[in-house]
Legacy VTK file of the C-alpha trace (Angstrom):
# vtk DataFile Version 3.0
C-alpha trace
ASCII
DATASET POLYDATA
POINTS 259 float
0.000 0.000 0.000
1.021 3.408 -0.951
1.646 6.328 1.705
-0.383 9.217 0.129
1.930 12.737 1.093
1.642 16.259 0.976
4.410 19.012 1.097
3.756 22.102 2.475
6.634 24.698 1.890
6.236 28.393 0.442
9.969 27.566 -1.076
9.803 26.313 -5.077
12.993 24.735 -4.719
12.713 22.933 -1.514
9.047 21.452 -2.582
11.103 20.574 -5.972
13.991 18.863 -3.759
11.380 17.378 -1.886
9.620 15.791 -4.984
12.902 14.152 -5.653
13.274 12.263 -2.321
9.978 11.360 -2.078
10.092 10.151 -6.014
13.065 7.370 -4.695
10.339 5.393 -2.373
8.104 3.136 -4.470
5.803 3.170 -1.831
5.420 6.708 -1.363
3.028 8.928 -3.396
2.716 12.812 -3.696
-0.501 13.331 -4.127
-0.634 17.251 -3.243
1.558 20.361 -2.586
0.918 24.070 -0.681
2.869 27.148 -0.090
1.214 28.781 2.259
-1.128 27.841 6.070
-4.561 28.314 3.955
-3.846 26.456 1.244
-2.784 23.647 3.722
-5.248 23.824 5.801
-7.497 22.717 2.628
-4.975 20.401 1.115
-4.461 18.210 3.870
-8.358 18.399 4.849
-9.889 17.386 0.855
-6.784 14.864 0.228
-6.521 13.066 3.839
-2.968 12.294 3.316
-0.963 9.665 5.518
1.797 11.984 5.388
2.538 16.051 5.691
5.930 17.212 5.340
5.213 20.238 6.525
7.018 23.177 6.836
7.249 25.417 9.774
7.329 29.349 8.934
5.502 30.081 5.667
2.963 32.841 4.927
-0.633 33.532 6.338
0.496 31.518 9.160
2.828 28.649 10.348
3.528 24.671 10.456
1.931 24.637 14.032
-1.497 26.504 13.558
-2.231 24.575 10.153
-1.843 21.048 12.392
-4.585 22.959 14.787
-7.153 23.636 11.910
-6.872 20.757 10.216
-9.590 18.000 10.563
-8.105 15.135 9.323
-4.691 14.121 11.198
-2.104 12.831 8.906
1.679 11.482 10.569
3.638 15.031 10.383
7.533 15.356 9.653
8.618 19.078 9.956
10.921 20.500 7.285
12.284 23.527 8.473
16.030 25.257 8.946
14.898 26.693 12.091
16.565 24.627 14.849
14.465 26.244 18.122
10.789 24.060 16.936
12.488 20.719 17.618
10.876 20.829 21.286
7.666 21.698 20.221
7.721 19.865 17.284
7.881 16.548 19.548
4.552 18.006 21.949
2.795 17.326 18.827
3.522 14.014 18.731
5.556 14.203 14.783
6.958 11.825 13.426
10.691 13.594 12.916
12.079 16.960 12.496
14.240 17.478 9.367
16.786 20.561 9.771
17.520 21.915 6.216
19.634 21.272 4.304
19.725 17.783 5.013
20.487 15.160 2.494
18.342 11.826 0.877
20.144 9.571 3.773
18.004 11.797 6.622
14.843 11.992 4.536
15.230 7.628 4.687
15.555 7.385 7.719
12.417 9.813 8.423
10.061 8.040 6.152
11.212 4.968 7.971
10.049 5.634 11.282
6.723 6.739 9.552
6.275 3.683 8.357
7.278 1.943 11.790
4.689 4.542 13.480
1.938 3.294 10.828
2.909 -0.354 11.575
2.975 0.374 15.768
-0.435 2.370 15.401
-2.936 1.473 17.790
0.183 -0.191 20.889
-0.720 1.279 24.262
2.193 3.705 24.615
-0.247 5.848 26.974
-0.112 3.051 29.074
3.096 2.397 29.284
4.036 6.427 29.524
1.870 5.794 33.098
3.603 3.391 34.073
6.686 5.386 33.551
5.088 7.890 35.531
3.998 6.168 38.567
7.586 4.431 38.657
9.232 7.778 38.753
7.321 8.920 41.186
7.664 5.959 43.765
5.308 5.308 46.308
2.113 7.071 46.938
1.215 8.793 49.798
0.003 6.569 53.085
1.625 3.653 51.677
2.999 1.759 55.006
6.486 0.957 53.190
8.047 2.775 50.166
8.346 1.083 46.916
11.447 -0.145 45.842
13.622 2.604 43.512
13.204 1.565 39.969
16.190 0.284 37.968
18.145 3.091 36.337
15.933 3.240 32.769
16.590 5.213 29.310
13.346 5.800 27.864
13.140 6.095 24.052
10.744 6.656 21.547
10.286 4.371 18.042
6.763 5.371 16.358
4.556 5.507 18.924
6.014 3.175 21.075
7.900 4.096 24.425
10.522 1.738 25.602
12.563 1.564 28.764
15.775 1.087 27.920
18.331 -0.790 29.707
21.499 0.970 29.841
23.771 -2.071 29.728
22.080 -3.060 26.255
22.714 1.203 24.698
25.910 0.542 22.597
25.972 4.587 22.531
23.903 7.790 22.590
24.546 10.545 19.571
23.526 14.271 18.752
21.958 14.356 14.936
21.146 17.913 14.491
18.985 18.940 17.330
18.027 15.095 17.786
19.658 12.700 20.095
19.512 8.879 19.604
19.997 5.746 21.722
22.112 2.938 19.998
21.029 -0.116 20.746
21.403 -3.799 18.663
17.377 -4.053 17.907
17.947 -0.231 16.106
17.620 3.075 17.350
15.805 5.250 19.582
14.337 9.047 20.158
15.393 10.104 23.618
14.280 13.479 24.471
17.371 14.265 26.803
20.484 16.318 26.155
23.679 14.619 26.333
25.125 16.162 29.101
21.783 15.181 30.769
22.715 11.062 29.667
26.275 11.615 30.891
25.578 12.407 34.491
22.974 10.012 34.994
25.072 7.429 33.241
28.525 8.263 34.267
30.746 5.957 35.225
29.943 3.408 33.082
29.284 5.667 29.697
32.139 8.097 28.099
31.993 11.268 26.350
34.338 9.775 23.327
32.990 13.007 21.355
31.198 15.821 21.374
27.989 14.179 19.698
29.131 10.570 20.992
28.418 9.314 24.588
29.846 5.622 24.471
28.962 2.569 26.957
32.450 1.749 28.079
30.979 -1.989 28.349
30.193 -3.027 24.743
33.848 -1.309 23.575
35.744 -4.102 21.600
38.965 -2.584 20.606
40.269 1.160 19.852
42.049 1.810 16.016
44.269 4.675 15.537
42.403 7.643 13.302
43.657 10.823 11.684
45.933 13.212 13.259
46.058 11.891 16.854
42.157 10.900 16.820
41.117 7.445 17.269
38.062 4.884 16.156
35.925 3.065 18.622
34.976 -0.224 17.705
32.067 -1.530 19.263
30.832 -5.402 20.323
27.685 -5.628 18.267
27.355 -7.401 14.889
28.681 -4.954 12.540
31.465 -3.970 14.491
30.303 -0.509 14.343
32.652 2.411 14.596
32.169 5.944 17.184
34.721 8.386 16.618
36.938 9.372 20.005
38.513 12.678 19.469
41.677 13.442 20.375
41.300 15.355 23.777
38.962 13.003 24.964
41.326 9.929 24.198
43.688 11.562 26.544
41.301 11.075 29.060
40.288 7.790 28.343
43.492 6.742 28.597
43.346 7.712 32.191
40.963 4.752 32.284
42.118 2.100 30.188
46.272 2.988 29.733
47.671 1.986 26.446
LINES 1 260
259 0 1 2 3 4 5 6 7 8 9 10 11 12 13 14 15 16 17 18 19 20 21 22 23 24 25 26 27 28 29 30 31 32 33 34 35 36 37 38 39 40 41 42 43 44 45 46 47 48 49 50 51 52 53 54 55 56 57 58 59 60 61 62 63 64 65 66 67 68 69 70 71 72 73 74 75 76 77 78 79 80 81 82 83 84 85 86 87 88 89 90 91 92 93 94 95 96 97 98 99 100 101 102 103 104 105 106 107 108 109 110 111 112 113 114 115 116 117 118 119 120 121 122 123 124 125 126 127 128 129 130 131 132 133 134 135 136 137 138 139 140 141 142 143 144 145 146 147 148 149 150 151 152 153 154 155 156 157 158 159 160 161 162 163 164 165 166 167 168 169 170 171 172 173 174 175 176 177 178 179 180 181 182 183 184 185 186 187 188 189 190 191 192 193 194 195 196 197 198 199 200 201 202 203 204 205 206 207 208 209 210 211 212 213 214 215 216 217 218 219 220 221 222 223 224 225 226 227 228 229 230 231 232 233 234 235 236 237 238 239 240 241 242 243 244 245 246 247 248 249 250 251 252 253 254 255 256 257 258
């Protein structure tokens, strides 16, 4: 089946560049296109798309008050080269937030957690979001004993699903963009923290091997010699897959593991 889209941009050549990555899916169709919140609004509402790509700033309005007037709720990914919506962009639940100019490997990997979200439509992530909640908060008031601290979690988003994350399987956490991500073997994961929030909750047993990289110092497998005094971690998962450890930080990891 076919995911019907939209794109709503007031800028000819990103709609055109747009066209062209969506063009590369055979299961994506563009069905419609708008420059401007009106025009959206009635876009979006006489084709029901599965899909908006919508843009944030355009005339007559923005990205945010079209998804308020619109009837019919498609999945949303933002396209937009302002950095300061990624926040908000998450409150209303979309799908991914594209920072121009990105490139056809970041559109992929977009349309691919739409299609996971499609797939995962309908699991009770409310639910598990309260549990999360009442775990956080502990034990309730007038209880005779308190409950038991939770184990140490990393929740992540894929689609609509939210999943508590054991640290000890997170190969790594990285910055994309404004984004950050949770490396684990079964794929990766939306976590709505900062990286300097990860690495004091996770500290000792994670290490800042770059500024975008936050590395579990328990799935390492060996460390290669890079470029000008820089290094390559190699990690234990199938692929062997490589995080970069820049050269300041491998002094300090060498305060760690000497070599």
């Amino acid at each position: 089946m076919k995911l019907r889209c939209v794109v709503i941009d007031d800028e000819r050549p990103a709609r055109r560049k747009l066209e062209r990555l969506i063009a590369r899916h055979d299961d994506l169709e563009l069905v419609g296109q708008a420059e401007d919140a009106d025009a959206a609004v009635a876009l979006i509402d006489a084709e029901r798309p599965d899909l908006c790509l919508l843009d944030v700033r355009m005339p007559e309005g923005d990205g945010f008050e079209v998804l308020q007037r619109i009837a019919h709720r498609p999945h949303v990914v933002f396209t937009t080269a302002y950095d300061d919506y990624a926040v908000r962009a998450f409150e209303v639940n979309s799908v991914d937030y594209l920072l121009k100019p990105f490139g056809a490997r970041r559109f992929d990997e977009a349309i691919e957690r739409v299609r996971e979200r499609i797939k995962s439509a309908g699991d009770p992530g409310a639910r598990i979001a309260a549990l999360l909640e009442s775990m956080q908060a502990g034990a309730a008031p007038g209880d005779a004993e308190p409950a038991a601290a939770a184990p140490r979690r990393i929740t992540g988003r894929r689609g609509t699903k939210i999943v508590l994350l054991d640290p000890a399987e997170v190969l790594w956490c990285e910055a994309e963009e404004t984004l950050i991500f949770a490396r684990t073997d079964r794929g990766r994961f939306l976590v709505e923290r900062t990286l300097a929030d990860l690495e004091r909750e996770l500290s000792p047993d994670f290490f800042r091997s770059h500024r975008r990289y936050l590395v579990n110092l328990g799935r390492i497998r060996e460390i290669l010699p890079g470029e000008a005094g820089t290094y390559r971690i190699v990690m234990r998962d199938e692929p062997a897959s490589e995080v970069p450890l820049s050269r300041r930080q491998a002094r300090r990891l060498r305060e760690l593991f000497p070599w």
